[in-house]
N, C-alpha and C positions, 0 to 999 in steps of 0.2 A: 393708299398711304405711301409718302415718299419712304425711302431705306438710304441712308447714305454710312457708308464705309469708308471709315479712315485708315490707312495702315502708316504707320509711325515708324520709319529706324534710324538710332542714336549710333553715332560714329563719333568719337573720342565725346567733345564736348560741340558739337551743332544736332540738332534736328532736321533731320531731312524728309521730304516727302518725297514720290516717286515721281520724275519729272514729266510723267503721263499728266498727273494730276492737275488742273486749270479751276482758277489762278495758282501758280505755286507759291509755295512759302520755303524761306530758305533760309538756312542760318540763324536759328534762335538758340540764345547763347543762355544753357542753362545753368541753374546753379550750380556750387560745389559742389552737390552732389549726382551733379546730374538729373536733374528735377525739374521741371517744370511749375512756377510757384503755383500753392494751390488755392490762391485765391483768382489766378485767372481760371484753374478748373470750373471752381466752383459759380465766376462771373457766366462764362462758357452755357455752364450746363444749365443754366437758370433762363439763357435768354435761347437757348436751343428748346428747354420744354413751354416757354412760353409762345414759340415760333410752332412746335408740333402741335399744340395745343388749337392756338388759332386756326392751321392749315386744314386739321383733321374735322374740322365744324364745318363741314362746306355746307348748302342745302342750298336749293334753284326755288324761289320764291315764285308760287304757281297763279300770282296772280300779277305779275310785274313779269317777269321770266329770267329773271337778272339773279347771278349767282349768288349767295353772299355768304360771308364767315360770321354765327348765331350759335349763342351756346343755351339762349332761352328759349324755350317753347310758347306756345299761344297761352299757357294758362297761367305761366310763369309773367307773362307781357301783362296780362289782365289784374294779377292781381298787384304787381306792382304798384302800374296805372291809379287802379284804386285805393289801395293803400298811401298813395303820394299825392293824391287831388286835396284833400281836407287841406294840406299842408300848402301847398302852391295857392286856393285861395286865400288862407291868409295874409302871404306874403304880400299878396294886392288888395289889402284890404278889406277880402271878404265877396260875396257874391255884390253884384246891384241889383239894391232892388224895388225892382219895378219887372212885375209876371208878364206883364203883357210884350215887354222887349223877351225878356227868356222864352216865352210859348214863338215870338217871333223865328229865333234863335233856332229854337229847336224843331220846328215847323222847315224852315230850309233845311239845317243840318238833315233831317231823315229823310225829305226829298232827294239828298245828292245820294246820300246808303242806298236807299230803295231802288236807284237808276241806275246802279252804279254796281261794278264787281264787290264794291265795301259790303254787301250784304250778302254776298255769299265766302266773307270771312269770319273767323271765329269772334271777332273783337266785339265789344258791346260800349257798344259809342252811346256817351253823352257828353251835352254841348252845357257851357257855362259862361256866361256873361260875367266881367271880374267889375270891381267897384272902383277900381283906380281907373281915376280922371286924367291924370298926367303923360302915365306911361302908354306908349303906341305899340303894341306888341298883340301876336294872338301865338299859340302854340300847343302841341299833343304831347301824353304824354303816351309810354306805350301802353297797348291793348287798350285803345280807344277815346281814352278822357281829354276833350279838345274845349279850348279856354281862349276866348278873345276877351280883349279890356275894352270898358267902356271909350278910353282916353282914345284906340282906335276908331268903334263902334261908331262915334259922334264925327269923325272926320270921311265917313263915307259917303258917297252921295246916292247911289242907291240900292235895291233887294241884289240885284247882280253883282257889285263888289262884296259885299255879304259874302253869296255865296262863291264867288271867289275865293276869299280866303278862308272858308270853312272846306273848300273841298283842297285846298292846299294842306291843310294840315290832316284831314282824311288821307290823304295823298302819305304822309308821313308814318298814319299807323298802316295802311295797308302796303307800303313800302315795308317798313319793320326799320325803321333809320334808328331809333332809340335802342333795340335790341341789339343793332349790327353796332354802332357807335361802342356801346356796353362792351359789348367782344374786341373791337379796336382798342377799347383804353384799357384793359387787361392785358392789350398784348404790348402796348406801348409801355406800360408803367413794369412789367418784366423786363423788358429790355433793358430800360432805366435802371431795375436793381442790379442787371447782373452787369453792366457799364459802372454802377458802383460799388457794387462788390470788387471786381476784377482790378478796380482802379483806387481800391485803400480808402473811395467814396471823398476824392479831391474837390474842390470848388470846383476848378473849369471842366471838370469830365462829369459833374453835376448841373451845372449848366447847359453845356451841351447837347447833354442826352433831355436835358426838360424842352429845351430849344426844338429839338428833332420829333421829338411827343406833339408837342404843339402845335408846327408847321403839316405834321402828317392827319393830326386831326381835322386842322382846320381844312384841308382839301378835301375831307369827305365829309366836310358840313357843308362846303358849297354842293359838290355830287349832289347829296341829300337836297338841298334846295331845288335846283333846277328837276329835279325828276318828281320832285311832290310838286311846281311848278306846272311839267308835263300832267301830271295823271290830275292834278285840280282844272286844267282845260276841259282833259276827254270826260270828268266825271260832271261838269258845266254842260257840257253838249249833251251827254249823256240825261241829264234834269233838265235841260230846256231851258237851260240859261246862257246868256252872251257870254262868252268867252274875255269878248273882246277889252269888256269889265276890267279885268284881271292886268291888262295894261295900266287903267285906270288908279289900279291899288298902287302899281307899282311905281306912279307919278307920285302920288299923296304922301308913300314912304320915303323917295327921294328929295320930297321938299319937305319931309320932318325934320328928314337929317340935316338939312342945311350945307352947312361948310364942314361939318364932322367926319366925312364921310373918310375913312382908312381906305389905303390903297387893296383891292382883291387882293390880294397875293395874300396879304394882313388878315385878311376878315375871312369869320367863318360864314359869311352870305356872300356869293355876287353881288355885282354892282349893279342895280335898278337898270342900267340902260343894256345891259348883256343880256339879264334876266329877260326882257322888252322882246329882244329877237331872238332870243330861244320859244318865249310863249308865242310869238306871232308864227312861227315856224310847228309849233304844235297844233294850233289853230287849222294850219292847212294838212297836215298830218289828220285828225280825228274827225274836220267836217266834212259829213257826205255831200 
């Protein structure tokens, strides 16, 4: 646990800090009475326990080995997950159906678990075919529940892009991206209160602070892609499927997009052609 130690002394009317201290702060010009107003206290100490708060959740994810800041546990991920699946197929219209593509579905999906570290985690994956035709999308939610749309399903050309992007989103729960995400925006949206608390909660210091939320999120939803990118490779090779597939997807989804496509910087995915040579470069990483 970090410890940090302020010492404060007030000479006529400035605040000084000791000029040890980096960065200094110098000359804040307090009220009449000598005061410090207490609504930047109160901004202060909101985005200080929302900062301890985050820091103090560290835990090394023993199946990735990558640090992360997680304030939910595996049965807390689980039951989310399933609590919020009913609700996400409706959104898309509902399950398709047709058994014999789900038994498909779900026939790869337990192929990639069973080869794969995915099954020696707590999560209890199941796979769901959606009914929307339109939309190109597939996605996990935490603690296992993983959902491609048929609107994808039908643009693929064979069992290896499949399993592509079913162990990408496996990739997702045994990362824990939705539970680390979760921690991320608890700690953003603290900040945010105590930037508007401190700040009388103005238009442009409300802006700002949504502006700085945003950009900080959206760079750990690309992270999160490129690393469920990685481990959907090794858990391919891992099931005995081409990797190479997974290029594949990543053609199909760059010509959905068309001309839409937002600059990275913008978007919380990389750009299909980055994404490209990061998985070709995993490719040679995980094949013996």
């Amino acid at each position: 646990m970090l410890q940090f130690n302020f010492y404060i002394f007030r000479y006529k009317k400035y605040v000084y800090l000791p000029k040890a201290l980096k960065p200094r702060i110098m000359a804040f010009r307090t009220s009449s009475k000598g005061r410090i107003p207490i609504k930047l206290i109160i901004g202060a100490g909101i985005i200080l326990f929302a900062l301890f708060k985050y820091w103090s959740n560290t835990d090394t994810n023993e199946w990735t080995g990558r640090k992360q800041h997680i304030t939910l546990d595996a049965e807390q991920e689980i039951a989310i997950g399933l609590r919020s699946a009913p609700q996400m197929a409706q959104q898309h219209g509902g399950l398709y159906p047709d058994q014999q593509l789900q038994d498909k579905i779900d026939q790869i999906g337990r192929k990639l678990v069973n080869n794969s570290v995915a099954r020696n985690t707590p999560y209890k994956y199941d796979f769901h075919l959606l009914r929307d035709p339109n939309t190109i999308n597939a996605f996990a939610l935490p603690g296992g529940q993983v959902f491609i749309t048929y609107g994808l399903l039908k643009r693929l050309e064979n069992e290896d892009q499949l399993a592509g992007i079913l162990g990408h989103e496996i990739g997702h729960v045994v990362g824990r991206h939705s539970a680390e995400r979760i921690a991320k925006q608890d700690l953003t949206q603290g900040i945010i209160s105590g930037i508007l608390v401190g700040s009388d909660g103005s238009a442009g210091a409300a802006q700002t602070a949504q502006m700085i939320g945003n950009l900080v999120n959206m760079k750990y939803g690309r992270d999160d892609e490129l690393e469920s990118d990685e481990l959907g490779v090794r858990f391919m090779i891992d099931a005995g499927y081409q990797p190479e597939e997974l290029i594949g997807v990543m053609k199909i989804l760059k010509q959905a997009a068309g001309g839409q496509r937002v600059p990275e910087f913008q978007s919380t995915h990389p750009d299909p052609e980055n994404r490209m040579e990061k998985i070709k470069e995993a490719i040679k990483k995980y094949r013996k």
